[in-house]
C-alpha positions as CSV (number, residue, x, y, z in Angstrom):
1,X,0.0,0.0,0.0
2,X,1.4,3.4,-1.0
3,X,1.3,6.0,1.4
4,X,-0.9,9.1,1.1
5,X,0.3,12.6,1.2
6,X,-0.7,15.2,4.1
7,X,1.2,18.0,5.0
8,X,4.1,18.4,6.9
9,X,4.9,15.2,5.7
10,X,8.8,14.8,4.5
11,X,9.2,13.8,0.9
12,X,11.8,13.3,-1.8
13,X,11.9,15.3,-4.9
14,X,14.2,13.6,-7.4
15,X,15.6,14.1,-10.5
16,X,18.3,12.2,-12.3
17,X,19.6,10.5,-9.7
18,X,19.8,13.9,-7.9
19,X,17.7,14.4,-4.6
20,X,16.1,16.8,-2.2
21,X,14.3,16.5,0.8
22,X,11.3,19.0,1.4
23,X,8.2,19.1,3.3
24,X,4.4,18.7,1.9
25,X,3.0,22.5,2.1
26,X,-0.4,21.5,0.9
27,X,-2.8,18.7,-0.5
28,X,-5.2,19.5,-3.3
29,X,-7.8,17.3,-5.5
30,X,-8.5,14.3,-2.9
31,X,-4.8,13.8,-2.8
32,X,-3.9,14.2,-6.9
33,X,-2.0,17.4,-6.5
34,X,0.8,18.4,-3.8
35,X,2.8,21.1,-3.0
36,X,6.2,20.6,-2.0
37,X,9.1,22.5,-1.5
38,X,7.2,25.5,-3.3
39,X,6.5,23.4,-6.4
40,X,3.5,21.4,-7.7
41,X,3.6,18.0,-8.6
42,X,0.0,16.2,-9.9
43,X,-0.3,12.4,-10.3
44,X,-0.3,10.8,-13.0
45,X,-2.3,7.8,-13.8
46,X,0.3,6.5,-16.3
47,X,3.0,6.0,-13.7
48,X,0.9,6.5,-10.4
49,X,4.2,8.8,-9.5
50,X,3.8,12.4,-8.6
51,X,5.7,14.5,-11.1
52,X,6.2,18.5,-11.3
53,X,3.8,20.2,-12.9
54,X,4.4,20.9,-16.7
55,X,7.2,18.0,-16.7
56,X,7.0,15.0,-18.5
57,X,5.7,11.7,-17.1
58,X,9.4,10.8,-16.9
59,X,10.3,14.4,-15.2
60,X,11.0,15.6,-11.8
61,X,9.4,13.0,-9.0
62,X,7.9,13.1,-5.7
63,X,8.9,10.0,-3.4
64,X,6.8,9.3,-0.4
65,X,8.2,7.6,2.2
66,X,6.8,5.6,4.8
């Protein structure tokens, strides 16, 4: 079972290998949109990944942690 989003949770935003750790600001849609670390990222039901808004399926990801 994935874990859901709510805020103040810590997350992973990563890109390339490259990664961040920020905090969940805010939960929109039942859960399909989050903001993190100032940006948004929106599910997608391709993947079932969070990725930043306006990025590819394959773009910048949100990882959530148990």
């Amino acid at each position: 079972m994935k874990p859901v989003p709510r805020v103040g949770m810590k997350v992973r935003v990563v890109l390339l290998g490259a990664e961040r750790t920020v905090v969940i600001e805010d939960v929109r849609d039942d859960g399909r949109t989050v903001v993190a670390g100032g940006q948004v990222f929106t599910l997608r039901t391709l993947t079932g990944r969070f990725v930043l808004e306006g990025d590819p399926y394959y773009g910048s990801r949100l990882v959530l942690d148990r």
